[in-house]
C-alpha positions in Angstrom: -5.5 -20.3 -14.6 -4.1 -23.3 -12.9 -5.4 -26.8 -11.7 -5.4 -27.1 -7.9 -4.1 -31.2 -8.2 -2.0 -30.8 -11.1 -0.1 -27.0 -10.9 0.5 -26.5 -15.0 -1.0 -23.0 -15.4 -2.2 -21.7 -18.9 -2.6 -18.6 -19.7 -6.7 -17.4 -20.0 -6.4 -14.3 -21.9 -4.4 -12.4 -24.5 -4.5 -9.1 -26.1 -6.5 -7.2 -24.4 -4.1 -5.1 -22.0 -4.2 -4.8 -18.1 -6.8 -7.9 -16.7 -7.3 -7.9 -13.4 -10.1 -8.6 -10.2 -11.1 -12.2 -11.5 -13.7 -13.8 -9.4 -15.5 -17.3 -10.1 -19.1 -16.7 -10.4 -21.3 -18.8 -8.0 -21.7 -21.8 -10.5 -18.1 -21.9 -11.2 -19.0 -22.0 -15.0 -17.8 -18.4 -15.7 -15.2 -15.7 -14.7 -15.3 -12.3 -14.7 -12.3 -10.1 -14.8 -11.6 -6.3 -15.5 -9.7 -5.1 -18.5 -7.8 -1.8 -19.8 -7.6 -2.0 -23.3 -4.4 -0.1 -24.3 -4.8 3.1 -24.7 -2.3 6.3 -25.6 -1.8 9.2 -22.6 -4.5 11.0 -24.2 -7.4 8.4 -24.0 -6.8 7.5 -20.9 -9.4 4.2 -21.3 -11.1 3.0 -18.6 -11.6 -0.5 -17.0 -14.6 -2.3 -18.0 -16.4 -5.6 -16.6 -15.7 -8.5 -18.7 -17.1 -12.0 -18.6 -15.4 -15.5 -20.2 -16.6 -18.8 -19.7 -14.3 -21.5 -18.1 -14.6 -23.7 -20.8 -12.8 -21.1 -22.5 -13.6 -19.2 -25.6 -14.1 -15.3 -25.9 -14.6 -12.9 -23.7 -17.9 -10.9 -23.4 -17.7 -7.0 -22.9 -20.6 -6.3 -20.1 -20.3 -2.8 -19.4 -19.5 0.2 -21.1 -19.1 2.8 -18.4 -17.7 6.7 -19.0 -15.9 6.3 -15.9 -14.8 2.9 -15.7 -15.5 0.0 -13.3 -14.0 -0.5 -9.4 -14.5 -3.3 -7.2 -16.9 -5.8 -9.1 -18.4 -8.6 -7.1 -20.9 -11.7 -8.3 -24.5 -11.3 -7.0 -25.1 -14.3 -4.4 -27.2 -16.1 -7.0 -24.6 -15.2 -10.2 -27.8 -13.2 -12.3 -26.7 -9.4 -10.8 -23.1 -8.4 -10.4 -22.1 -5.1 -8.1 -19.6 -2.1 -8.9 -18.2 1.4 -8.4 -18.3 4.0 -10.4 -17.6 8.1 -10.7 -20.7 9.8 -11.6 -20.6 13.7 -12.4 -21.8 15.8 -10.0 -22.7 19.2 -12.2 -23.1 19.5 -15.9 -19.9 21.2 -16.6 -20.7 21.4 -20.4 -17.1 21.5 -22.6 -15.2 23.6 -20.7 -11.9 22.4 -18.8 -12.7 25.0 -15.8 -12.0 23.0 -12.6 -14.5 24.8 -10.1 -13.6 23.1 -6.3 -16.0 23.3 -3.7 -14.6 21.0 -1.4 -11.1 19.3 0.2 -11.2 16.0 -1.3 -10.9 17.2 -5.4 -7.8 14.9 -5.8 -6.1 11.4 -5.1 -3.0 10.2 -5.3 -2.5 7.6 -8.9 -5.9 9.0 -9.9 -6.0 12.2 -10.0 -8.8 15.1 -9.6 -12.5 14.3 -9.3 -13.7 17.4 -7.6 -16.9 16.9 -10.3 -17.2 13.5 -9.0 -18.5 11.2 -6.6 -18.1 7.5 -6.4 -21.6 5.5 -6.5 -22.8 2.1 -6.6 -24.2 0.2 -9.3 -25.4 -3.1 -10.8 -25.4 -4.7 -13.6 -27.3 -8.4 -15.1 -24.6 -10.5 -16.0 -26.7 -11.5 -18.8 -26.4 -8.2 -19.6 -28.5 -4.7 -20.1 -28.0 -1.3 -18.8 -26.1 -0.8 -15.4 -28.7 0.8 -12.3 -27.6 3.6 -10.4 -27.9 2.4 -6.3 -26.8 5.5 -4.9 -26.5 8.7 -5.0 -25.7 12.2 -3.8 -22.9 14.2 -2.5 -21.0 11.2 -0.7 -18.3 8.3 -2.1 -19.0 4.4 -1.8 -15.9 2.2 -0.5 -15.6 -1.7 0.1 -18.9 -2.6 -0.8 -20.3 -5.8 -0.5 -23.5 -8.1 -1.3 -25.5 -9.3 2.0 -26.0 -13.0 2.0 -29.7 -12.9 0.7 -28.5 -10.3 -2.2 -31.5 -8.3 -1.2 -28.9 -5.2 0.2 -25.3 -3.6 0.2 -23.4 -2.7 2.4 -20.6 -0.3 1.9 -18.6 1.9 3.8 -18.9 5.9 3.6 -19.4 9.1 5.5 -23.0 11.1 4.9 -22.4 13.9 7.4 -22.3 17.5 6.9 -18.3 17.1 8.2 -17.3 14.0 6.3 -14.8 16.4 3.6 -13.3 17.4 6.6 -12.7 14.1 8.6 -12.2 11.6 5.6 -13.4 8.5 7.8 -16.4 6.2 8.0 -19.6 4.4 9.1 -21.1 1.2 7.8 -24.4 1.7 5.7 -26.5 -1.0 4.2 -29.0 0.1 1.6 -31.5 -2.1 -0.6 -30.2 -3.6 -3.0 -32.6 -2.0 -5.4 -31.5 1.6 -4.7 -33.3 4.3 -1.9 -31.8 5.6 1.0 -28.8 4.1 2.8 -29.3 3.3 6.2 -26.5 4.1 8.6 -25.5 0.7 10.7 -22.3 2.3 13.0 -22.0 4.9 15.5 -18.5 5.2 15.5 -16.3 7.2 13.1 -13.4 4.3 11.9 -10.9 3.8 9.0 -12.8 0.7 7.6 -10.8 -0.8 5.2 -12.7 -4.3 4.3 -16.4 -5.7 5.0 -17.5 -9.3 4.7 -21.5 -10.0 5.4 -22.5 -13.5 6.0 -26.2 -14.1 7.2 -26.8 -11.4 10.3 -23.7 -10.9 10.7 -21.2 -8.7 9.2 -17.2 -8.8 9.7 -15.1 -5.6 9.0 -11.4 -4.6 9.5 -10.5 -0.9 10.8 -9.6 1.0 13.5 -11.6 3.6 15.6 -8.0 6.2 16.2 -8.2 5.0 20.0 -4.1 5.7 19.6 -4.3 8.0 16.7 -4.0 7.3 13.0 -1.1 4.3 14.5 -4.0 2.5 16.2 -4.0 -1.4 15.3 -6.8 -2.4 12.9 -9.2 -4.9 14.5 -11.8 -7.8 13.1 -15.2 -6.5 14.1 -18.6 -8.1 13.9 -22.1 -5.8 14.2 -25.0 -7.6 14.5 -28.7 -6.9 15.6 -27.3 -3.6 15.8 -24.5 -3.4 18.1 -21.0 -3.3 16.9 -17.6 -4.6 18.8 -14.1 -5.8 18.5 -12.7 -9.6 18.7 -9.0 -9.0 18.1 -9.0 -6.9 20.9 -6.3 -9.3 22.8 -4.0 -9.8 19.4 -1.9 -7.1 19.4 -1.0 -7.0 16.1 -2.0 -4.0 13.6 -4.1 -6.1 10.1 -2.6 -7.1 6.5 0.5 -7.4 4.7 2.8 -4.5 5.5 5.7 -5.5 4.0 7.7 -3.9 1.6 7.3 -5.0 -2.2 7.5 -3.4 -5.1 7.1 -6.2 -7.4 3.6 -6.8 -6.4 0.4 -6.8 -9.1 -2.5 -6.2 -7.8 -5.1 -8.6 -6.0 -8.1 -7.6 -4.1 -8.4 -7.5 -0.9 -9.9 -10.2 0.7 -9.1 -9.5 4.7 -11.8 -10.1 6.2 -13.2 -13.4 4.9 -15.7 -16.1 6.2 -14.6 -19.7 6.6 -17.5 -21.2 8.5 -17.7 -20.0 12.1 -14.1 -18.4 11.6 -13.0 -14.8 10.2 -9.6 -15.0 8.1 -6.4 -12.0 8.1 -3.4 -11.6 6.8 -1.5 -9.8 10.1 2.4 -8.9 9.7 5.1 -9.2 12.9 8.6 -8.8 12.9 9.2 -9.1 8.7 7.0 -11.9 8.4 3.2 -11.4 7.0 0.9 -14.4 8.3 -2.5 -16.1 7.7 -4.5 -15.8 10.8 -8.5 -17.0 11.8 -10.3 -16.3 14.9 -13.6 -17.4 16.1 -16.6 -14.9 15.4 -17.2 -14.8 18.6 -14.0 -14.4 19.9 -10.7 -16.1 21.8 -7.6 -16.3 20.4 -6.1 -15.4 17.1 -4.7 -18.7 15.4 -2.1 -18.8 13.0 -2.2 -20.8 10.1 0.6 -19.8 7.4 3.3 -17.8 7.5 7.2 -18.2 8.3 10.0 -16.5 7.0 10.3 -16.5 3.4 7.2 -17.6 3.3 4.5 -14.7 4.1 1.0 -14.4 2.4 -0.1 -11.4 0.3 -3.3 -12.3 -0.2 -5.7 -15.3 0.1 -9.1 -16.5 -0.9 -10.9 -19.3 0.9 -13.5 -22.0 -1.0 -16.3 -23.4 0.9 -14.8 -26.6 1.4 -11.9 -25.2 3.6 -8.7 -24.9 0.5 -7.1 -21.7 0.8 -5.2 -20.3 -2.1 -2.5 -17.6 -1.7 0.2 -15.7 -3.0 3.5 -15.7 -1.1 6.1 -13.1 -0.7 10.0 -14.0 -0.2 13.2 -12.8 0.2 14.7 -14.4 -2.8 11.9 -15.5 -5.0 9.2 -13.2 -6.6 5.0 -13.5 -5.8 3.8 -17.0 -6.7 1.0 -18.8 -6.3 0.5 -21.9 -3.2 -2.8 -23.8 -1.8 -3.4 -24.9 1.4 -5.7 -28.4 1.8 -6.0 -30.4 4.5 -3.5 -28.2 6.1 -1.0 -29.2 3.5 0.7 -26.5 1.4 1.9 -26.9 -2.4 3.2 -24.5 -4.5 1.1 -24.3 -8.0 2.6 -21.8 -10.0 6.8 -21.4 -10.4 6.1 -18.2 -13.0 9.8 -16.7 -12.2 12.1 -19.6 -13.3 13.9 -18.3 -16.1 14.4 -15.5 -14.0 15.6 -16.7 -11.3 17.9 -19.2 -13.2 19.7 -16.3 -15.0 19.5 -13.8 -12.3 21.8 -13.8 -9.0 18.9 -12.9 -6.5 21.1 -12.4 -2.6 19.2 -13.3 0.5 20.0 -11.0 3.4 20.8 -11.4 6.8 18.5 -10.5 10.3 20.2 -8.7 12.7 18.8 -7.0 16.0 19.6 -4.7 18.8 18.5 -2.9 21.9 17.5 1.1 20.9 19.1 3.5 23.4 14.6 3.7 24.7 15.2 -0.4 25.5 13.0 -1.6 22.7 14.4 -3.9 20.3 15.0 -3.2 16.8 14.9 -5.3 13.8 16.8 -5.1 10.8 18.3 -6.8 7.6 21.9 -6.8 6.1 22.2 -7.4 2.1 25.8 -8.1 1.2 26.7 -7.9 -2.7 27.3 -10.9 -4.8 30.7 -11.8 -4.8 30.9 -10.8 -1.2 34.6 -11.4 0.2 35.5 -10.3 3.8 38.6 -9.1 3.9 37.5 -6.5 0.9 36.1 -3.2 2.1 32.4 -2.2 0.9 30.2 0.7 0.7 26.8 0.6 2.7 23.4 1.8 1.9 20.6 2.6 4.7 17.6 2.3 3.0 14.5 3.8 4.8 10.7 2.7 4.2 7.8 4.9 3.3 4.3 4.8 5.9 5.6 5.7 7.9 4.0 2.7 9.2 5.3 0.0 6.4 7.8 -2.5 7.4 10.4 -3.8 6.1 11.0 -8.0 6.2 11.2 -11.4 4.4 10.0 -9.8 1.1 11.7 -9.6 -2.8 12.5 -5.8 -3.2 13.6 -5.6 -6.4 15.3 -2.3 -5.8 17.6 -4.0 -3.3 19.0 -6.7 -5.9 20.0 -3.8 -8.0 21.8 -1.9 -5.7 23.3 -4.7 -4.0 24.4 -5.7 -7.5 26.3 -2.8 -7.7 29.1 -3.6 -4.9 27.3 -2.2 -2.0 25.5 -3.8 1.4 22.1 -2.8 1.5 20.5 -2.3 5.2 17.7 -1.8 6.1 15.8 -1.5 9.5 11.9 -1.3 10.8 12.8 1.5 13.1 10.4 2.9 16.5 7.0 4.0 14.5 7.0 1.4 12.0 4.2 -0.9 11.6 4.6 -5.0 11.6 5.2 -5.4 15.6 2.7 -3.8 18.3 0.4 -1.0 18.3 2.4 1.1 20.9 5.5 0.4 18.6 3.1 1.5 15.2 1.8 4.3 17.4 5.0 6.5 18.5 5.6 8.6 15.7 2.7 11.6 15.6 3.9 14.5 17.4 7.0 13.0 17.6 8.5 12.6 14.3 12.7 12.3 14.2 13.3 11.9 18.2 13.7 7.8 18.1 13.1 7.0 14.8 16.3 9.0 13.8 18.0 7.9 16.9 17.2 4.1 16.0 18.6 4.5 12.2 22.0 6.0 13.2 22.3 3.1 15.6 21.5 0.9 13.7 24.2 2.4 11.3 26.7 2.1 14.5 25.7 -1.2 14.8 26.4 -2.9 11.2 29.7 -0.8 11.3 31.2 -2.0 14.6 29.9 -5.6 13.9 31.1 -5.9 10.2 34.6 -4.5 9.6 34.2 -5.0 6.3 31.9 -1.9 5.7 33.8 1.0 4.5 32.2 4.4 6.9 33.7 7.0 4.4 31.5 5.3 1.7 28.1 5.7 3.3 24.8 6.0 1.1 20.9 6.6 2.5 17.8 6.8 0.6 14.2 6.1 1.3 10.5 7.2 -0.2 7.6 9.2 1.2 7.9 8.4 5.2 11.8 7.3 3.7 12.3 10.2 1.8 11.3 12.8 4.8 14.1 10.8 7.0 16.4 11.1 4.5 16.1 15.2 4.2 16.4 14.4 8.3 19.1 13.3 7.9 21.1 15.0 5.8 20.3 18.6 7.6 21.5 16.9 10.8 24.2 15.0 10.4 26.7 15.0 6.9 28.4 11.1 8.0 27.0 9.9 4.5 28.7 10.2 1.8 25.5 10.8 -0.8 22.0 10.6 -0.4 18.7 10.4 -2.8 15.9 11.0 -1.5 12.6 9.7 -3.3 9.2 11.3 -3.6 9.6 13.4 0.3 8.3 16.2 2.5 10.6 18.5 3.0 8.0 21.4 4.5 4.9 20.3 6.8 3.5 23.7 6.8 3.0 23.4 2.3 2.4 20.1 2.9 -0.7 20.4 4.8 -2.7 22.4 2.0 -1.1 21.1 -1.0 -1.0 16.9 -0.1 -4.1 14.7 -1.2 -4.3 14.1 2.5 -2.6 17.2 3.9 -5.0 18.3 6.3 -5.8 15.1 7.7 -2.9 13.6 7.6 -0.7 16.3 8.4 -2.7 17.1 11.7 -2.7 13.7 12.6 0.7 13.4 12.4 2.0 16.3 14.1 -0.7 17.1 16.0 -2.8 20.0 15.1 -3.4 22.6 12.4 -0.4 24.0 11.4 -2.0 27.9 12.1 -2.2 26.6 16.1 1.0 25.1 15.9 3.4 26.8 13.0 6.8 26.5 15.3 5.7 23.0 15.6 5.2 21.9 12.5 8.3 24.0 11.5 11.0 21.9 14.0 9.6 18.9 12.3 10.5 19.9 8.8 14.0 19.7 7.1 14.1 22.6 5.0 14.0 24.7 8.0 17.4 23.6 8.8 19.0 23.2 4.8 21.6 25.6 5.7 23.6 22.9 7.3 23.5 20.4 4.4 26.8 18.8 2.9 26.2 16.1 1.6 25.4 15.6 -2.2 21.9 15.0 -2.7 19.7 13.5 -5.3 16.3 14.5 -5.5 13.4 12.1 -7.6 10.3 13.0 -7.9 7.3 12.0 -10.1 5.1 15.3 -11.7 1.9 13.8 -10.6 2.4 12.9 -7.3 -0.2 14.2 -5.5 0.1 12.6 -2.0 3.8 14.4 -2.1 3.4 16.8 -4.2 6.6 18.2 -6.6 6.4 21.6 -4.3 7.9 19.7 -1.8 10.6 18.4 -4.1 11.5 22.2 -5.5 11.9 24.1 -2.0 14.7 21.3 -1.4 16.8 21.5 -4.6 15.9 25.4 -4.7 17.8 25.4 -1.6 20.0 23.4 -2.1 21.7 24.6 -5.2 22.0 28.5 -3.6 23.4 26.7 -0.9 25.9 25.2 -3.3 25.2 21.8 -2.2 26.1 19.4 -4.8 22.5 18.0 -6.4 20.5 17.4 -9.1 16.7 17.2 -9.6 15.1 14.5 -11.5 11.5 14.4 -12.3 9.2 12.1 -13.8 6.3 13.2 -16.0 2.9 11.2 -16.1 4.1 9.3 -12.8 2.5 9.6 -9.3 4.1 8.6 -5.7 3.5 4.8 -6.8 6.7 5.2 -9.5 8.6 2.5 -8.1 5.9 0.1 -7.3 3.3 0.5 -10.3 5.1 2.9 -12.6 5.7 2.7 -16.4 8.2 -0.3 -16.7 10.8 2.3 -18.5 11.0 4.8 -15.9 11.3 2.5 -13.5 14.0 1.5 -14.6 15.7 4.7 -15.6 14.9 5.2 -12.1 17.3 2.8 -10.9 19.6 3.9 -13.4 19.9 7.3 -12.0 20.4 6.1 -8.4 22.9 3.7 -9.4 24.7 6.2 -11.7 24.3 8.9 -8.0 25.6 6.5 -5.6 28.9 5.5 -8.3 30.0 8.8 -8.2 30.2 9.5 -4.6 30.6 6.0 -3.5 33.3 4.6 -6.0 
């Protein structure tokens, strides 16, 4: 906790493992926070609700659920507080059978559910036994209190199709349980709701260009439902590249009197933006390079608190009041006083389609022109992430090594417009790949210094599928490791937590319509003309890239006689680098540091 006028923070809690979601209850007199005690691989513990006064003193457990606690809001009045949690579909008795009736059984850092289903409950925070809201064969997301606290409303699907789709309408049901009342006509990706009086706010998208269509602010009320970001032209929240971050809630949408609040990210920088409920023009009220907003909260009275993120300087915590900004916490001194952190340079160029293209050179400490250097492309995951003025921690290494790190938002990444975000389905490695070998051109021909026979690329998920690209098309770098990929669209399609939606999506179609398709878009079709020697990481649970995808590639690649090695991670999902165990995170590194010495040395 910190003081708003004074910036000394203290620590509130100790001992108890992973806290997280605090919120300030209504009265301001308590806070209530989830915790994960620790807990070996086999328990598995889950997160329960806990509640401390501000004055300090103990925490108090509240709830004391099989399957653990998501998303816990304060009632409007402070005596009821709101959650998520799994509830069992069948009695399955003791055995370990998984019996799988439907396409969403699995997810991506939690694993299979197919006997579960995600339901709403509540709880008195002075205690008692939690109430069932909901129920039946659907899932609950972003739900929120209305402003009365007499209802919820939540995002879900209750159709017959909704295991096929995977999108959503906005329900609102009583806040006393019975049957949810559907408010939206249109299927959307709704990814936050905020209610306030008639009116509710809510960020998504409706796929009017696809799965790369921006995400808008839009307001239903009295039953109709529209837009009022329609004129920004700018896809919603922080896209940026981190993998450093802890996790905060979202809070995009949020109320502040008349206005709506956003985060919104363009060209490396993630801002704080408000617009009128009503509509007009987006308005811009933090964010400049180096200085970009993860995530906000806004008090009644107008202060915003946020977290910032930086090229040079981990997450810490600022305020805005009275439109002044003041930096409260500084939690990363010692670190940055014994660490040399590098900033990096912008560079940009024309594409051969006439867009622009952004990038970002990293040189290595020590950095003297007239010395030669080896260069890394690094390639971000989305594929619509972005990369920009943000701390990648993963960069510092490397660059400490010796070598420039690039690194380039190429045509299909998010962060800029939504025909820009919008250009890769159906046409995946046509300009992307054309705008990272330019790019490559570009930093060579403009910096002399960078050594071409000492080229290095790697890149996870959306990065790691460009990476396979690139090594069965063109062999100009030196050694590759490619993170966490696709190497086969066809597999992926029925083994990925989002296969089927997201691989249609993508390229267009089910892959039985379309197999030739789906088979020119996918590297191991053309392995036979790798040379370059490739590392291959991969985490055992990865369900959103799934370790199949990992083994056709080093299969391959070692009858090919391709120089490679296969390194996989147990207990680990596709969020390794960002949220993985601490040590293999960093035996991570150390194995793509100890890759790109031998070939790059």
């Amino acid at each position: 906790m910190v003081d708003t006028e004074k910036g000394k923070p203290y620590q509130f809690t100790s001992s108890r493992g992973k806290d997280k979601n605090p919120s300030w209850s209504p009265d301001g007199k308590t806070i209530m926070f989830t915790s994960t005690p620790p807990s070996s691989e086999e328990e598995k513990k889950k997160a329960q609700v806990y509640l401390i006064p501000v004055d300090g003193g103990e925490a108090q457990q509240l709830t004391d659920v099989e399957e653990g606690v998501e998303s816990p809001e304060w009632g409007p009045k402070g005596k009821q507080i709101l959650f998520v949690s799994s509830v069992k579909r069948f009695d399955r008795g003791d055995s370990d059978v998984k019996i799988i009736d439907r396409l969403s059984y699995k997810f991506n850092g939690r694993g299979f559910y197919e006997n579960m289903r995600k339901h709403l409950f509540t709880v008195k925070a002075a205690g008692g036994k939690p109430k069932q809201i909901t129920e039946g064969e659907f899932d609950v997301s972003n739900p929120r209190w209305s402003s009365d606290g007499k209802s919820i409303i939540f995002s879900s699907n209750l159709e017959p199709d909704a295991d096929v789709l995977r999108r959503s309408y906005l329900y609102k049901v009583d806040a006393k349980g019975g049957e949810p009342e559907k408010l939206t006509d249109t299927l959307m990706s709704i990814s936050g709701i905020a209610p306030k009086g008639k009116e509710i706010a809510f960020t998504g998208h409706d796929y009017r260009n696809g799965s790369g269509s921006n995400s808008e602010v839009w307001i239903h009320k009295n039953g109709e439902t529209k837009p009022i970001t329609l004129e920004f032209d700018q896809d919603l929240g922080t896209k940026l590249s981190c993998d450093i971050r802890v996790s905060s809630p979202s809070t995009n949408p949020s109320w502040g009197g008349d206005y709506i609040y956003f985060t919104s990210t363009y060209a490396g920088v993630a801002g704080l933006y408000r617009i009128h409920k009503d509509g007009g023009d987006a308005e811009k009220l933090i964010g400049e390079v180096d200085h970009s907003v993860e995530t906000f909260d806004i008090t009644e009275d107008g202060v915003i608190a946020y977290t910032t993120l930086s090229t040079t300087e981990p997450i810490e915590l600022w305020v805005m009041k009275n439109d002044k900004i003041k930096q409260l916490t500084d939690l990363n001194k010692n670190y940055k006083k014994k660490t040399k952190i590098m900033p990096h340079e912008r560079f940009a160029f024309k594409s051969n389609a006439g867009h622009e293209v952004e990038g970002w050179l990293m040189k290595p400490p020590g950095f003297d022109p007239e010395k030669k250097y080896p260069l890394i492309l690094h390639i971000h995951g989305g594929p619509r992430g972005a990369y920009g003025n943000s701390f990648v921690h993963e960069f510092q290494v490397l660059a400490a090594q010796g070598w420039a790190i690039m690194y380039i938002n190429p045509w299909g990444s998010g962060g800029y417009y939504e025909e820009y975000q919008a250009a890769l389905p159906g046409h995946y490695f046509e300009q992307d790949y054309d705008d990272l070998m330019k790019a490559v051109d570009v930093i060579i021909e403009q910096n002399k210094w960078v050594d071409e026979k000492k080229l290095g690329v790697t890149g996870g998920s959306y990065g790691g599928v460009m990476t396979n690209w690139i090594i069965t098309h063109t062999d100009r770098f030196a050694a590759a490791s490619t993170l966490r990929s696709i190497t086969n669209w066809i597999t992926f399609f029925g083994v990925s937590d989002i296969g089927w939606t997201f691989g249609k999506t993508e390229i267009g179609g089910n892959f039985w319509e379309m197999e030739e398709e789906f088979m020119k878009r996918s590297p191991i079709r053309y392995v036979g003309n790798v040379k370059t020697p490739t590392q291959i990481i991969h985490s055992e649970e990865d369900y959103r890239c799934p370790m199949e995808q990992a083994e056709q590639l080093f299969t391959a690649l070692k009858l090919l006689g391709v120089e490679t090695e296969f390194i996989r991670f147990p207990g680990e999902s596709h969020e390794l680098s960002r949220s993985g165990k601490p040590k293999h995170r960093e035996e991570r590194l150390e194995h793509m540091v100890r890759w790109f010495k031998k070939y790059l040395y």
